[in-house]
Structures are given as C-alpha cells and as structure tokens.
C-alpha positions as a printed Julia matrix, in Angstrom:
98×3 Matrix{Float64}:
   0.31   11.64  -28.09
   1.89   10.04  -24.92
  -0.14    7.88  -22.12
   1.68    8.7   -19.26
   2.49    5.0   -16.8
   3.95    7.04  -13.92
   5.52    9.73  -12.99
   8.84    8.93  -14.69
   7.62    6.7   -17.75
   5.36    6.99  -20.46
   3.94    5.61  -23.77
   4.21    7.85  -26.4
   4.78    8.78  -30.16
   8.11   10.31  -30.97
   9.05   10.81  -34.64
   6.24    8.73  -35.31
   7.43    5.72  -33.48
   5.41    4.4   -30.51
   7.77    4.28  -27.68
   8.57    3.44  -24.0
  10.06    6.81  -23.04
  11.61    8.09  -19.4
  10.65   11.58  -18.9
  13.98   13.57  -18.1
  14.09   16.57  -15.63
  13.68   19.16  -18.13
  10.23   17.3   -19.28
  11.71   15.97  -22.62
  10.85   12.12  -23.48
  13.98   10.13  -23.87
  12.77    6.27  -25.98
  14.17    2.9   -23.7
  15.61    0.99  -26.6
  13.53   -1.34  -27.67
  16.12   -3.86  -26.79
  15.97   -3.17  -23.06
  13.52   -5.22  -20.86
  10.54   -3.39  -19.41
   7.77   -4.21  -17.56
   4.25   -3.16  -16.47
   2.28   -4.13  -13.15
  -1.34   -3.74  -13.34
  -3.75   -2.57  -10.43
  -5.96   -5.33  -11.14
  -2.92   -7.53  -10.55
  -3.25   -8.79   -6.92
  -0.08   -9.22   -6.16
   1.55   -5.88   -7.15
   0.57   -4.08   -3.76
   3.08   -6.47   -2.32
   5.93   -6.35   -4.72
   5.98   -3.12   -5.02
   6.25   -3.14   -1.2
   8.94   -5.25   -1.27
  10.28   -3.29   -4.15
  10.53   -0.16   -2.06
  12.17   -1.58    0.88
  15.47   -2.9    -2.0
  15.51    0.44   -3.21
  15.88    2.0     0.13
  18.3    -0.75    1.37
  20.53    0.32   -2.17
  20.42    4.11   -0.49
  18.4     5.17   -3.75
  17.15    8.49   -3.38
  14.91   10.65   -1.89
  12.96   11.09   -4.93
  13.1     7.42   -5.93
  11.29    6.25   -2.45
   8.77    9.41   -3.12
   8.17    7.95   -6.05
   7.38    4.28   -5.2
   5.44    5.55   -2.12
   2.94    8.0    -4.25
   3.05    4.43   -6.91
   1.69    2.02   -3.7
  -0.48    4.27   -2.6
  -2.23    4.57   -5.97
  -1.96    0.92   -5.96
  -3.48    0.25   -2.82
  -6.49    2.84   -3.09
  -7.19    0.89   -6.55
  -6.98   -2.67   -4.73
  -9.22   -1.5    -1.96
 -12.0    -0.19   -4.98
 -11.81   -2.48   -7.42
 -14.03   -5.73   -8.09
 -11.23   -6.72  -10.71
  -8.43   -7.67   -8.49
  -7.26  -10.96  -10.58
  -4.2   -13.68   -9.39
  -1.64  -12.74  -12.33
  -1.76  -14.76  -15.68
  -5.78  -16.6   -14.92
  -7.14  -14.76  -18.33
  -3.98  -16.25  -20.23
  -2.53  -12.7   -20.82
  -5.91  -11.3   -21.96
C-alpha cells in the first residue's frame, strides 16, 4: 500500500511498517527515519500557496536543480488550482489540529 504526497514522497507500508518514504530514481521506496523531522502542507491551508512560493525562490537562489524547481512548480500549481476550487481554504491551526 503507499499514498503517494508528491512526486518524490510517499506514505507507505514497507515490511509492514507504515512509513514516510522518498521514492529513489529507480522507483524503490527508501523509509525517512523516523527520527528526522517532516512535514506536510495542506491545500486547504491558506497560506501554503505562498510559502511554497517563497520556498521555490530559496531553492533556486541555493542553485538547486532543474528537477527540484520542476518539482515545486508542478507542487504550486496543484496548490493554486486547489485554492482557486475549494470552499475549504482554512487560516492554519483554527480547527485545533483537527
């Protein structure tokens, strides 16, 4: 089973473990450790359109690459489309985390 997040990350089972994997070139599912930080932005969130904006313009300022700004552009778009849609856009944390 695996619920992909985007087009490098995904929830899955592996050796019957749910995990936060990074999908390497070759397709395979390598688990984050559970001790690493992650995080997840919501479309509902009203505020990710613009951090992810911002988010994009660091990684091109680092000289990340190609496929990393690809990525984060195809990510805003999808983000942006949903905000435009949706009657659930929400200020982050007003439902308490629910």
């Amino acid at each position: 089973m695996e619920k992909r997040i985007d087009d490098k990350h995904s929830i899955a089972i592996l050796d019957g473990e749910l995990v936060v994997a990074k999908r390497l070139p070759n397709g395979d599912l390598q688990p984050i450790p559970p001790e690493e930080p992650t995080i997840l932005f919501r479309g509902r969130d009203k505020l990710a359109v613009r951090m992810l904006l911002f988010y994009r313009q660091l990684c091109k300022e680092d000289g990340c690459s190609n496929y990393q700004l690809a990525t984060m552009d195809n990510m805003i778009s999808k983000f942006q489309e949903f905000a435009h849609t949706s009657p659930t856009m929400k200020q982050p944390g007003l439902t308490k985390g629910y």
